[in-house]
N, C-alpha and C positions, 0 to 999 in steps of 0.2 A: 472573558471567562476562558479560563485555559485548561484545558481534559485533558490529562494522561495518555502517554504513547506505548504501549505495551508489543513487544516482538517478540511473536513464534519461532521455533530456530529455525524453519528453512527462510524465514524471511532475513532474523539474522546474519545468518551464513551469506546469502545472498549480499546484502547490503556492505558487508565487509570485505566479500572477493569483488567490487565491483572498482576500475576508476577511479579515482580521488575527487574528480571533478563530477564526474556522475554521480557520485554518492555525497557530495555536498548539495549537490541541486535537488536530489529526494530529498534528504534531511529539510532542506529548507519551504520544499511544498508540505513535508509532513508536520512538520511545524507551525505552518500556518494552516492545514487541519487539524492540528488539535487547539488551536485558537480559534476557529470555527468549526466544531466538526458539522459535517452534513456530507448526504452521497453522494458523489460528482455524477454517477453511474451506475443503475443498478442491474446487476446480471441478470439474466436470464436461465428458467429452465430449475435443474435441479440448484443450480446455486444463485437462487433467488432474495436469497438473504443477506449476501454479498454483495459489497461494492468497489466499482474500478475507478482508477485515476490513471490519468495518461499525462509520462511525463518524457517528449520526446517520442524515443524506439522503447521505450520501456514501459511497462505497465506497473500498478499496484494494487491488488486484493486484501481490501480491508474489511471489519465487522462493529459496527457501531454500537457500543452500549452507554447506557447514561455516564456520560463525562469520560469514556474511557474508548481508546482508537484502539482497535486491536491488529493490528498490521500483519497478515497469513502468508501474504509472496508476493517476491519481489523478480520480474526478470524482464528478458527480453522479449517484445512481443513475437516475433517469427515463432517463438518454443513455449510462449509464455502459456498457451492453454492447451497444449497436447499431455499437460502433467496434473491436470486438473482431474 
């Protein structure tokens, strides 16, 4: 079953200025979350509804609804949750 990958624009933006090579290996984790979606991770605290993935130095914040990934931010982890 394959669900839908839906991008917020800072995640956008993010995913586009990033690497070529970094941004085919998200794509390719993101895509095999939306062929399984489920949490890898779930936040903590006020963003308890969220969930992370860890790919490398990089993190991703997503929001699961029936059949649909909805991908919020995409960055580096060093900076990745002082913007939260």
């Amino acid at each position: 079953m394959s669900c839908k990958l839906k991008f917020e624009k800072p995640a956008e933006k993010a995913i586009s200025s990033l690497p070529e090579m970094v941004s085919k290996r998200i794509h390719k984790r993101l895509e095999e979350l939306a062929q399984e979606p489920s949490c890898e991770e779930r936040l903590k605290g006020k963003l308890k509804n969220l969930c992370k993935m860890r790919i490398g130095n990089y993190r991703v914040i997503y929001y699961l609804l029936p059949c649909t990934v909805i991908i919020i931010r995409i960055g580096k982890r060093e900076s990745f949750y002082e913007k939260l």
